[in-house]
N, C-alpha and C positions, 0 to 999 in steps of 0.2 A: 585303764584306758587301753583300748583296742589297738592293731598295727593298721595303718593305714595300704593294702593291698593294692596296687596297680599292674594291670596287663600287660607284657611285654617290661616288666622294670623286675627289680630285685624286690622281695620283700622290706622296707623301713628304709627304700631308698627315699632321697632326698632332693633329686633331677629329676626332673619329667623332661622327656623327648619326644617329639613330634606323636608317636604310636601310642602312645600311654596312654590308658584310659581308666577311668574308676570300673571297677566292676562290682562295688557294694557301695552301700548309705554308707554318706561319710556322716556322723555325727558329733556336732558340738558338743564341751562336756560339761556346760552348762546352755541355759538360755542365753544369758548375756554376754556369753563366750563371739568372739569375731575371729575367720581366718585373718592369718598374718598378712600384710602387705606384700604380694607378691613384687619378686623384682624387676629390672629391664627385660621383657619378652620380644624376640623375634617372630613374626608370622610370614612363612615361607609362601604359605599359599594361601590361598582364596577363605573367607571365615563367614559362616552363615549365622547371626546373630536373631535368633525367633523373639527375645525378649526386646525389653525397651535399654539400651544403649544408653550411658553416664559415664562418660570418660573426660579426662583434664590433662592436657599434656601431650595425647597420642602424637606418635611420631607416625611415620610415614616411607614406602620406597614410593619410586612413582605411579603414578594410576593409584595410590592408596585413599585411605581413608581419613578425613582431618575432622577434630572437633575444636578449631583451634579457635583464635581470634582475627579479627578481621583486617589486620595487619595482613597481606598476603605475599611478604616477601619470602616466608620459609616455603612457601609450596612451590611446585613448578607442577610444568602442563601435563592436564589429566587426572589431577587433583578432587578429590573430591571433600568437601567443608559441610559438616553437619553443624547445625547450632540448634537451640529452642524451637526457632520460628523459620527457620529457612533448610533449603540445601541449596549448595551452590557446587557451581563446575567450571573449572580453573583450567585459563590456557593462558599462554604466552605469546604475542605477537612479536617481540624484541623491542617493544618501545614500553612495553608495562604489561600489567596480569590483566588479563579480560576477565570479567568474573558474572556468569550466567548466574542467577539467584529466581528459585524459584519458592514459593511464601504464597498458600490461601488461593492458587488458580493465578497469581499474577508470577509473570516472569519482567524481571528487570534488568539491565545490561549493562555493569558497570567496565567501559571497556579505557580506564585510565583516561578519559576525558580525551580519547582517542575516536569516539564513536563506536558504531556497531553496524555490522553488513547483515542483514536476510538474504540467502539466495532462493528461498521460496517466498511464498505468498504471506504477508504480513499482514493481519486480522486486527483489528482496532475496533471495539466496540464501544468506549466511551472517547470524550473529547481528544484530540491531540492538540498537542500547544506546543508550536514548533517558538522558538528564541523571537522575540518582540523586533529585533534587529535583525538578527540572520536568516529568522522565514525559512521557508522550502530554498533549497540552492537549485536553481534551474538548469538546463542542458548546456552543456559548454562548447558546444559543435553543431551543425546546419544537419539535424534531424529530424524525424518527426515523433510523436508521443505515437503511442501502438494504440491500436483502435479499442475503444472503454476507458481510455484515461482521460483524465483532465489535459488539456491542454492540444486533444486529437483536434484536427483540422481538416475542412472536406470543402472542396471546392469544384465550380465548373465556371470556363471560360470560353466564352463562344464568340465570335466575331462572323459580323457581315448578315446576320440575323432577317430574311424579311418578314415583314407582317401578312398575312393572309386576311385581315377583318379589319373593316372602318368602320366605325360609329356603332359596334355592336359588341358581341361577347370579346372578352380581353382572351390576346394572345399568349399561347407562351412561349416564351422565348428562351429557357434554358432548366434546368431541375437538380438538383442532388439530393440525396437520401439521407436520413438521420437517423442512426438508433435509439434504442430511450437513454435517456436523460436532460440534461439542460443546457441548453447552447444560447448563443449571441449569434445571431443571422444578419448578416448585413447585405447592402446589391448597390455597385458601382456601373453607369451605364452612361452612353453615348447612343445620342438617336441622329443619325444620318436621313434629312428627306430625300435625298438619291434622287432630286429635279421632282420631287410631290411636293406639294401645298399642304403643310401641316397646319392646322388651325387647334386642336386641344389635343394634351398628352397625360396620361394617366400611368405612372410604374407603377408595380407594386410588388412585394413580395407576399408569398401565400399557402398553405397550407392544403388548399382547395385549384384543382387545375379549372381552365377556359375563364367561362362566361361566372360559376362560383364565388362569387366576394364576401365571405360571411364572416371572413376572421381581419379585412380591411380597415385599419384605423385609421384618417384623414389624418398626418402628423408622427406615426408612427412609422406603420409599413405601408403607405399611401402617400405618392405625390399626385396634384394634380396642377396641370399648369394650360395658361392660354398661349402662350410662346409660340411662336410658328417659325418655322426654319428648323437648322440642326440645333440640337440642346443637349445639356447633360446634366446626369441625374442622378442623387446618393442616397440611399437610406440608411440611415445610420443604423450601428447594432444594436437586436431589439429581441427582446427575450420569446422564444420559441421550447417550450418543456415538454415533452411526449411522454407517456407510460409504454408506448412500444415504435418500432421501424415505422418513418414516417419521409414522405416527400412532399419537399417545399421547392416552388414555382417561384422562377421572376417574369412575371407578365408585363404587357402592355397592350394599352385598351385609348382607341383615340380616333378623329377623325382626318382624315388626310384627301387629295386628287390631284389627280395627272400624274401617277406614278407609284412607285412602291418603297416607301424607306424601310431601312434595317437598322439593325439593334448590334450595338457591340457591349457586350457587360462582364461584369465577373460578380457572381452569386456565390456567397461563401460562407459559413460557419465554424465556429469553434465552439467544444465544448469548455464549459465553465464546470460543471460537477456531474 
């Protein structure tokens, strides 16, 4: 059997140090022959591994390398945990290990039953199933949702309003804009005859400005009444869905004399999704 020759070592030394390197085939001196178990190894710096990785035990400095078990009290932050089927990346927040696991395109976030923060954009593609009891935790302070979320709110509030038409195409009396998606539209209103003779009043909310009533449901976004004098009037929230930017009208359409009444209202939406 041959002397085992390394670069930078003694010949038939028996230490390898950082520089060592084979510079011939090593040969086993049979087929069934196995190197020895090597012993406790230090690795100072950085190691590039081309093949496939089988280790049990590794140890670790920080920022290192673990193929440990999922027990994560041996690691600290920067860690990194290879197993079969995952890698995961190990921090420490002071109350337990946060532990990012990534497995098959899905990333999962065990952060000690502490939760987990995105400060970018968080992409969901299939269902989320937020806690049967705890739901989404809403805003804790007098804010508003930023424009595209659930919960954005858009309103206009006009008062003292008059009418321009009796007995013909419907007025309108106020407008806000809606981007796409799906909201709840409601219109809260007070009609002042301002010394006119009201005989029928028509609110409505609309998708369509003036004389236009195509998208009108008698019971929905449509009140009609014979009342005469001052009166007031609510339509409750009623589902309005656009595919793009859209403006919806509070009108009113009616007959009146001897004067000009006004409208005080508030026209308002929130989105729902």
């Amino acid at each position: 059997m041959g002397t085992l020759v390394l670069a930078g070592a003694t010949s038939g030394s028996t230490t390898l140090t950082p520089v060592d390197a084979v510079t011939t085939v090593l040969t086993l001196p049979s087929a069934t022959a196995t190197l020895a178990t090597l012993g406790a190894n230090t690795f100072t710096g950085n190691q590039s591994i081309t093949g496939t990785l089988s280790a049990t035990g590794v140890t670790r400095a920080s920022g290192g390398l673990n193929t440990g078990p999922t027990d994560y009290a041996p690691f600290v932050a920067g860690d990194v945990m290879i197993s079969s089927t995952h890698a995961y990346r190990i921090s420490y927040s002071g109350f337990g290990y946060n532990v990012l696991s990534i497995s098959g395109g899905i990333v999962t976030v065990d952060a000690g039953g502490l939760g987990a923060t995105f400060g970018g954009t968080l992409g969901v593609t299939g269902a989320f199933t937020p806690g049967q009891t705890t739901g989404i935790v809403g805003t804790t302070t007098n804010n508003n949702a930023q424009a595209g979320s659930v919960g954005e709110y858009v309103e206009s509030v006009v008062a003292n309003v008059s009418f321009t038409t009796s007995g013909g195409p419907g007025n309108n009396i106020t407008s806000i804009s809606l981007t796409a998606g799906d909201w709840d539209v409601s219109l809260t209103c007070i009609i002042e005859n301002n010394g006119a003779t009201i005989t029928t009043s028509q609110i409505t909310t609309s998708k369509y400005s003036g004389a236009d009533n195509t998208d009108r449901v008698y019971g929905s976004n449509w009140i009609y009444t014979y009342l005469t004098g001052s009166i007031g009037g609510t339509i409750s929230p009623y589902r309005v869905s656009v595919s793009s930017s859209q403006t919806v009208y509070a009108k009113w359409a009616g007959s009146y004399s001897a004067g000009t009444p006004y409208m005080n209202c508030r026209l308002s939406a929130r989105r729902v999704r």
